[in-house]
Structure formats: structure tokens, C-alpha cells
C-alpha positions in Angstrom: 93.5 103.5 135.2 89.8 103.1 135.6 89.5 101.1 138.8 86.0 99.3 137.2 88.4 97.8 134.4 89.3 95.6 137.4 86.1 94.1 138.5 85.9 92.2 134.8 88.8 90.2 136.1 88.0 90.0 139.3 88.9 86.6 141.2 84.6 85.9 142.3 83.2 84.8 139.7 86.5 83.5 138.1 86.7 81.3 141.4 82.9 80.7 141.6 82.4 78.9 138.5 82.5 79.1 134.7 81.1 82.2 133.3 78.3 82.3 130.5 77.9 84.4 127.9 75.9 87.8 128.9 77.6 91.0 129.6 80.3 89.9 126.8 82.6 87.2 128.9 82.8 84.5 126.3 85.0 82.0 125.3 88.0 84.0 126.4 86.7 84.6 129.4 85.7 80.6 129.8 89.7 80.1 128.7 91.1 82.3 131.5 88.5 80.5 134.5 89.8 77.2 132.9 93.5 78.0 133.0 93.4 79.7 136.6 91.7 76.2 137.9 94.3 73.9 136.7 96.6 75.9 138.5 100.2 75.3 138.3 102.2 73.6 141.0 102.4 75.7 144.4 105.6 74.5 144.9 108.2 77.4 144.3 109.3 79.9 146.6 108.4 83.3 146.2 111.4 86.1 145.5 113.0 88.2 147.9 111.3 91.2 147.5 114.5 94.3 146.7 116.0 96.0 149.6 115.1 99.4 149.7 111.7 101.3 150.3 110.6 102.6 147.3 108.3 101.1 145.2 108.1 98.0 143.6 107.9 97.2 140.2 107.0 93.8 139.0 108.7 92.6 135.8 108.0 89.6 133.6 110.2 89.1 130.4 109.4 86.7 127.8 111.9 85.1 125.9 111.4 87.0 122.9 112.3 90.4 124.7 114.9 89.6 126.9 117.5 91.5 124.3 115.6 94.5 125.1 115.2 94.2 128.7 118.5 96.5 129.8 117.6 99.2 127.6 114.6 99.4 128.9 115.3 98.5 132.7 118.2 101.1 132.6 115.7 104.0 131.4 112.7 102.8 134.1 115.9 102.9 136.5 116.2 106.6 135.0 112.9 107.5 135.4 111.9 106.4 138.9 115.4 105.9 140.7 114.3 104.8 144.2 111.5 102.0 142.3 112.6 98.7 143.3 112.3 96.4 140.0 111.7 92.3 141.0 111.6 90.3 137.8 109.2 87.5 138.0 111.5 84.3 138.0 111.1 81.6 137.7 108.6 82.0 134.6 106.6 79.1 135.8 105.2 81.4 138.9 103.7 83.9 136.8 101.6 81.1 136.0 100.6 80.0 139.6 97.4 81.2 140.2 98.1 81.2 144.1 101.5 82.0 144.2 101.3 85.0 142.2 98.4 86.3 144.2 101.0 85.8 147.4 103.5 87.7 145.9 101.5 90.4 145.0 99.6 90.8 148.3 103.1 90.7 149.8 104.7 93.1 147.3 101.7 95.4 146.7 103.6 96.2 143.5 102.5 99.9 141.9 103.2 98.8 138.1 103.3 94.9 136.3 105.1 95.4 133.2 105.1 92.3 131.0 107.8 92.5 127.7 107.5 90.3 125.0 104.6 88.2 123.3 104.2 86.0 126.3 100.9 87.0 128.6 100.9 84.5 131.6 97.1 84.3 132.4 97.8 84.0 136.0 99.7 87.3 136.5 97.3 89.3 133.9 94.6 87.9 135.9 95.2 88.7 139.6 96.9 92.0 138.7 93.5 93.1 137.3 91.7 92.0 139.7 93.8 94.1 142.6 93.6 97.0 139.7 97.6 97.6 139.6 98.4 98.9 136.3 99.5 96.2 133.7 101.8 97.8 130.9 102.5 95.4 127.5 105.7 96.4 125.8 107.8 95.1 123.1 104.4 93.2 121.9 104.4 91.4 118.7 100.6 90.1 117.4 100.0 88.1 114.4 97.0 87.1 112.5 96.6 83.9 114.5 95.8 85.9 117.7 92.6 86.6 115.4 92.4 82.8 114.9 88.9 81.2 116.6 89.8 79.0 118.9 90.4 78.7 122.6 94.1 79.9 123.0 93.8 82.9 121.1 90.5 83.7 122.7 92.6 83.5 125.6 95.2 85.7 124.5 92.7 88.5 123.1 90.6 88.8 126.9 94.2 89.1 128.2 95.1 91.5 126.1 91.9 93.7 126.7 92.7 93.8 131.0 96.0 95.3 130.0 95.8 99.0 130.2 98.6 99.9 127.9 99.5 97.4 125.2 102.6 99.1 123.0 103.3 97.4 120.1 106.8 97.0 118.1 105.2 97.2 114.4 102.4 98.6 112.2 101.3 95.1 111.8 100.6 94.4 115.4 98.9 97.5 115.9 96.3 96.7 112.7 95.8 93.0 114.6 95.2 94.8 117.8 92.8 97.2 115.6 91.2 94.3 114.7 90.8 92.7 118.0 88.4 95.6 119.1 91.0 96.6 121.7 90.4 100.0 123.1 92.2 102.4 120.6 93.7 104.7 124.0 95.0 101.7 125.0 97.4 101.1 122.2 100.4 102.8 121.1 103.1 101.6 118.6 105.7 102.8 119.5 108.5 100.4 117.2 110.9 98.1 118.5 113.9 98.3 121.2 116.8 98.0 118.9 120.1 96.7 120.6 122.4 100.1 121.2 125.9 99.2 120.1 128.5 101.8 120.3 130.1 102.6 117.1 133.1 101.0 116.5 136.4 102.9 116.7 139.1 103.8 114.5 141.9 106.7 114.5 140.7 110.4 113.5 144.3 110.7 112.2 144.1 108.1 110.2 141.0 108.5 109.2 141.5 112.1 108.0 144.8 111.1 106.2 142.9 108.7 104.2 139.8 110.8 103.6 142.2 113.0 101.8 143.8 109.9 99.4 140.4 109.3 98.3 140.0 112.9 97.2 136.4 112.5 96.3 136.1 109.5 95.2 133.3 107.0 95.0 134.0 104.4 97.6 132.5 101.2 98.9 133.2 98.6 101.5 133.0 94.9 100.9 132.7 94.0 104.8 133.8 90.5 105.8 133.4 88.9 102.5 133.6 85.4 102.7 135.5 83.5 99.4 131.8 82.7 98.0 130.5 85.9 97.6 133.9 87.5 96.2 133.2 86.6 91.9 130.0 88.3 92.9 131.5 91.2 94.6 134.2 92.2 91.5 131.7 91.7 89.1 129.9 94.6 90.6 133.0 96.8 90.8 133.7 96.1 87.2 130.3 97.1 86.6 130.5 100.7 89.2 133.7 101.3 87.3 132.0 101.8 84.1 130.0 103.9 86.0 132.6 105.9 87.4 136.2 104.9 86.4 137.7 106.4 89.6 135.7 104.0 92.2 137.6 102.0 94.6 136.4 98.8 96.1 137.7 98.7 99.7 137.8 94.8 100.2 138.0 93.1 104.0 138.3 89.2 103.0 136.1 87.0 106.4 139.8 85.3 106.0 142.5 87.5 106.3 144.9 84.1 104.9 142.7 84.6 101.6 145.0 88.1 101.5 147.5 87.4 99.1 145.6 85.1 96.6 142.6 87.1 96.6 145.0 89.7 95.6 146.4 87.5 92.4 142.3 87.0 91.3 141.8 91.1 91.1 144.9 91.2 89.1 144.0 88.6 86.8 140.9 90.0 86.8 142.6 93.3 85.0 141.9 95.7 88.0 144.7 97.1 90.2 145.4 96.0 93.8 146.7 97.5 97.0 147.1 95.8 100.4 146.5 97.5 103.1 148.8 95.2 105.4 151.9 96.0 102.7 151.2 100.1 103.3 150.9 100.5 99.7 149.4 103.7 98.6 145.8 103.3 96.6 146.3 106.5 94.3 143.7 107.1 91.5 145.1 103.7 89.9 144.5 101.8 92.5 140.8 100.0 91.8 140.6 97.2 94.4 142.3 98.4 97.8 142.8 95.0 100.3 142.5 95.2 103.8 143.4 93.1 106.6 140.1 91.3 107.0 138.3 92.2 109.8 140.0 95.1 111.4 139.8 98.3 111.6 136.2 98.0 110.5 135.4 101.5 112.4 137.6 103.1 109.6 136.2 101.6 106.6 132.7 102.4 107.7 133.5 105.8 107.9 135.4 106.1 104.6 133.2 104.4 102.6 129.6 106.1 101.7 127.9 102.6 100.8 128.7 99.1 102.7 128.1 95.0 101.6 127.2 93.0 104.0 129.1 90.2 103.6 127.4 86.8 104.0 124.2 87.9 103.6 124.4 86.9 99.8 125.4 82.7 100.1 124.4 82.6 104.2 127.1 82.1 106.1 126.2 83.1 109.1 130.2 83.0 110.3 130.9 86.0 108.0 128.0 88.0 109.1 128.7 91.4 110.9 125.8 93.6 112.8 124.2 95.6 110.6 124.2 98.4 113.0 127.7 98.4 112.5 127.3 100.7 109.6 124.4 102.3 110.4 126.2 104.0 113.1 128.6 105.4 111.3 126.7 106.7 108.4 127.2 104.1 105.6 124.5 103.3 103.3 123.9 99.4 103.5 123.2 96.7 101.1 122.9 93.5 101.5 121.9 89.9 100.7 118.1 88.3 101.7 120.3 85.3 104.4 119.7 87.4 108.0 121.4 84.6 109.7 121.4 85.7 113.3 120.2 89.2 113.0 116.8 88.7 111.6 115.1 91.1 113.6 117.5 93.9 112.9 117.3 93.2 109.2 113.7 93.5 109.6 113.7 96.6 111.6 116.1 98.1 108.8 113.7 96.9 106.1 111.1 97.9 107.2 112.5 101.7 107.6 113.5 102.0 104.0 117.1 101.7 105.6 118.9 98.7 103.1 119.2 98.0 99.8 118.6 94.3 99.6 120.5 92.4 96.7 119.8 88.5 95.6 121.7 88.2 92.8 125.5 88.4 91.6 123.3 91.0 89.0 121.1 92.5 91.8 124.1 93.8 93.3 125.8 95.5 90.4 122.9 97.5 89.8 122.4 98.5 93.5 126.1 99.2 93.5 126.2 101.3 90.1 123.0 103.2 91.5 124.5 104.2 94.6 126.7 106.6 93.3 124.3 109.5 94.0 124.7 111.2 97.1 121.1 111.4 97.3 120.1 107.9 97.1 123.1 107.0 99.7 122.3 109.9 102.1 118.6 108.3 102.4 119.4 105.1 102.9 122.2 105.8 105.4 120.1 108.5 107.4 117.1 106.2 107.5 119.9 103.4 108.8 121.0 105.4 111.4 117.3 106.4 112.8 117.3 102.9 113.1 120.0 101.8 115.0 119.6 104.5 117.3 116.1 104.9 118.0 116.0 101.8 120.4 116.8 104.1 123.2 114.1 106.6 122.2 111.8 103.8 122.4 112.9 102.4 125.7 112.6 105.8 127.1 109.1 106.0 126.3 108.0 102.6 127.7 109.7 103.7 130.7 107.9 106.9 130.8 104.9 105.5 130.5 105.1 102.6 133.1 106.4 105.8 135.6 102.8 107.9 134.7 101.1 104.1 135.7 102.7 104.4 138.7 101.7 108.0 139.6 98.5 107.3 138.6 98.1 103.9 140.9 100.0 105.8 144.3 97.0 108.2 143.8 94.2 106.1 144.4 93.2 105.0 147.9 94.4 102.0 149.5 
């Protein structure tokens, strides 16, 4: 880190009085002397600093990235195992211009690592000023930080003392273009996906069944609730013109909807098996019932293409993770209601990863077209980049926050 980056934040003339214009401060700057002499309250204790003698890390999350925070915590723990991480807390004292400059006197941490959109002035400020390297990750910008205005004037001079801003999307990274941020400084690196194991099931039982389905084209209606199920059978009626040997496997949200979900498919004209009878689901067998939400592990794996269910009438009660199937290979579809996995969805979409249906019609054509192993390998490989790359990515933010740190222990005191 170039140690002059440090005198542009540095706490004289910040303390002296409000900049002008010349040698490019403006209204940013004016923002961040503003901020800094309100001042907070001075009335919160400052953290125990870690046991240990390594070297400290400071930490501040944001609300928007605490999901990813272990991820990334565990790999930073990884990469630097005797670094002693204290996350700022409460968030208020990243905001005290006098207690933060305690704490960091006191700590004489050797990295600041900020996740999430929120900068706290005070913390980008002082940590500048004492040139410790500041490392932005999991950072989200929109096209209001481009906005005129005093806040996100505020928000782009913050962004400019942070040596390494590394942003979770394409779009960010064009804002930050935008900005006139330094282009070494930035990196997009995509988001920290949540790491879920895959779900389990039994090999044996999974092999035995592989070999009933003796090629067959196969897909998984995953906790369907009773709204979605019309549009469900419509699109196996309309796969089964496709291919006359498909079979539907069928995991009703309400394993009581069992037995009279199973008298609509067979009035429907299509043949039923329940899974909770043990009935066998030969080459007859069209619709095969299951008992609701178990065993999900196995029908993941048996079935090449999976529905989301929920996703199509919104309720959020019937929704599963869509990493569920990602890990385990199954091509996705599924409705435009995200309920409370928005940012996965989005993270999938934007990866080519789903098909997305909004229509009882939408999804028989998705449905008939995924009968190519092509289409479905694409979808499901591009899925399962997804879901696992979030430790690829949290890897890398660690990686980089460990070269700040060999970097700062280099320069003199």
C-alpha cells in the first residue's frame, strides 16, 4: 500500500477545518470533515482486544454480509492461523471518530477489512490516515452511489482511501468504473454463496432406483404446494407427448395432500404410484408420489431436471434452497417469487444456472425442452459452479487481506 495514499485522509486538516476545493478534495471530502465533527457519542467501551500475540485483524460486518462472514472468517483463519480477528461491535463505534482512533492506537491492527455495502466514515477515515490497509469485500454499488449529492459524495471519497474494493457483481464493478476509482484497486471477484452440504440419501437405494428408471426422462416436482399442482400435471401431460415414458416424481409441501392428490392424477388419466405404499413405478407408472418432503437427497439425484416449488404462486412456506439441487447435479427451473432466497436466485440467474418459468404454459415448454441432455447438463453444471464457488471466493478475499498484511508488517513503524 502506498504509504502517501494516507496523507489524503490524514486527521490535520480534517481536524483543522473544512477543506476547499484545490488538489481535488471536494464535496466528498467536505462530507467526511462534516461527519467526523459531529462525532458520535464517546460513550462505549472499547473491546477486549483477542488473547494471543499474533496480529490483529479488525473486522466490520455490515448487515448485508453477515451470511457471508464465516466463510470468509474460517478461510482468513486458514490463511493466517495465529491473526487475532476483533470484529468491530457495537457498529455504532465504527462510527466514533475518537473511539475508533483509541482502539486502533491500542490495537495497532495490521489489516481493516470492512464486508458489506456499509463504509463507516469514522473507521475508513482514521485507518487511512495511520496507513493500515483497508480491504472492501462483498461490496454491492448501485447507480445512486453515482447520484450528486452529499451522501454519495461521501461514499465515493470513502471508497477511493480503500485500497482493495472487491466487488460481488459485474454491475458494481461498471459503477466503481464509473466512479474513477483506481482500476488496481478493484477486483470482482462474485459473491460468497452460503456452502450447504448436500443433502443425503442411501447409495443403495439410490442405485436400486436408478436401475427402475432404466433411462428414463425424469423430473422432480420439489415441495409442491396444492396451488402450483394443475400447473405442475399440465406440464407432464405436455413432456409425455414429448416422451411417453417420462415420469413425474411428485413431493406434495403436504404430505396429508398424499392420498387425494393421488385420486386428481388418476382422474386426470395418468398412472400413480406412492412411494409411502412401496409400489413399484414400472414403465406404466407416469406420476410416482412421494412422501413430501423427505428423502429430498434421493430425488435430487434421480431426477436430471428439478421444480422449485413455490416459486410459481409465492409461498414462501413451500420454498426449498435452491442450492439444494444444485449440489447434486439437477437442472433447475423455477418460478419469478424468490421469497427468502433472493440473492441466491439472483446469483443463479445471473450464471445462466435456472430456467425461470411464469406461467402454467411457461413451464410446459421449459419442461418439454429439457429433455436434451445437453440443455440439462448446462444448466445443472452452471448451477453447481454456483453453489459451490462461494468458498473459492471467500478464499480469495482471505488471501488477499493476508498479502495486506505482509505488505503493512513490512513497512517501518
Amino acid at each position: 500500500m502506498s504509504l502517501a495514499r494516507a496523507s489524503d485522509a490524514g486527521d490535520g486538516p480534517a481536524a483543522e477545518g473544512p477543506p476547499g476545493r484545490s488538489g481535488g478534495l471536494g464535496l466528498g471530502r467536505l462530507a467526511l470533515w462534516l461527519h467526523l465533527r459531529r462525532g458520535v457519542s464517546n460513550d462505549a467501551a472499547l473491546p477486549l482486544l483477542p488473547a494471543g500475540t499474533g496480529p490483529v485483524i479488525l473486522v466490520h460486518v455490515a448487515p448485508d454480509a453477515v451470511r457471508a462472514e464465516p466463510q470468509i472468517l474460517r478461510s482468513l483463519s486458514r490463511a493466517r492461523p495465529t491473526a487475532r480477528v476483533l470484529r468491530l461491535t457495537p457498529a455504532e463505534l465504527a462510527r466514533d471518530p475518537v473511539l475508533v482512533a483509541q482502539l486502533l492506537d491500542r490495537a495497532h491492527p495490521r489489516a481493516v477489512l470492512l464486508l458489506g455495502g456499509d463504509l463507516p466514515p469514522a473507521l475508513i477515515a482514521a485507518a487511512s490516515a495511520r496507513a493500515i490497509p483497508l480491504i472492501l469485500a462483498e461490496a454491492r454499488l448501485s447507480p445512486a452511489d453515482l447520484a450528486w449529492g452529499m451522501q454519495a459524495s461521501l461514499r465515493r471519497h470513502l471508497l477511493s482511501l480503500i485500497d482493495a474494493v472487491l466487488l460481488s457483481d459485474a454491475a458494481s464493478h461498471a459503477v466503481a468504473r464509473r466512479m474513477g476509482l483506481v482500476p488496481g484497486r478493484l477486483t470482482m471477484t462474485g459473491p460468497v454463496s452460503e456452502i450447504r452440504e448436500p443433502l443425503r440419501c442411501s447409495e443403495t437405494e439410490r442405485v436400486s432406483m436408478a436401475q427402475q428408471l432404466n433411462g428414463r426422462h425424469a423430473w422432480f416436482a420439489a415441495s409442491l404446494p396444492q396451488s402450483e399442482e394443475a400447473a405442475v400435471l399440465a406440464a407432464h401431460q405436455a413432456a409425455l407427448r414429448r416422451s411417453h415414458r417420462a415420469l413425474l416424481i411428485l413431493a406434495p409441501r403436504d404430505p396429508a395432500r398424499i392420498d387425494g392428490l393421488a385420486r386428481d392424477i388418476e382422474a386426470q388419466g395418468l398412472t400413480v404410484a406412492r412411494r409411502s405404499e412401496d409400489e413399484d413405478f414400472g414403465d406404466e407408472i407416469q406420476v410416482l408420489l412421494t412422501d413430501g418432503p423427505t428423502e429430498m437427497g434421493l430425488w435430487y439425484r434421480l431426477a436430471p431436471v428439478s421444480f422449485m416449488g413455490g416459486t410459481l404462486s409465492g409461498e414462501a412456506d413451500a420454498m426449498r434452497h435452491p442450492f439444494e439441487p444444485a449440489a447434486l447435479g439437477s437442472a433447475i427451473v423455477h418460478g419469478p417469487r424468490h421469497g427468502p432466497f433472493e440473492t441466491e436466485w439472483r446469483q443463479l440467474t445471473g450464471a445462466q444456472a435456472a430456467r425461470l418459468v411464469r406461467s402454467p404454459e411457461d413451464m410446459a415448454q421449459a419442461i418439454t425442452e429439457l429433455t436434451q441432455p445437453e440443455s440439462i447438463a448446462t444448466l445443472a453444471s452452471n448451477a453447481w459452479t454456483v453453489s459451490t464457488g462461494g468458498a473459492d471466493v471467500a478464499i480469495g478475499i482471505a488471501e488477499r487481506v493476508a498479502a495486506a498484511m505482509d505488505a503493512r508488517a513490512k513497512v517501518p513503524a
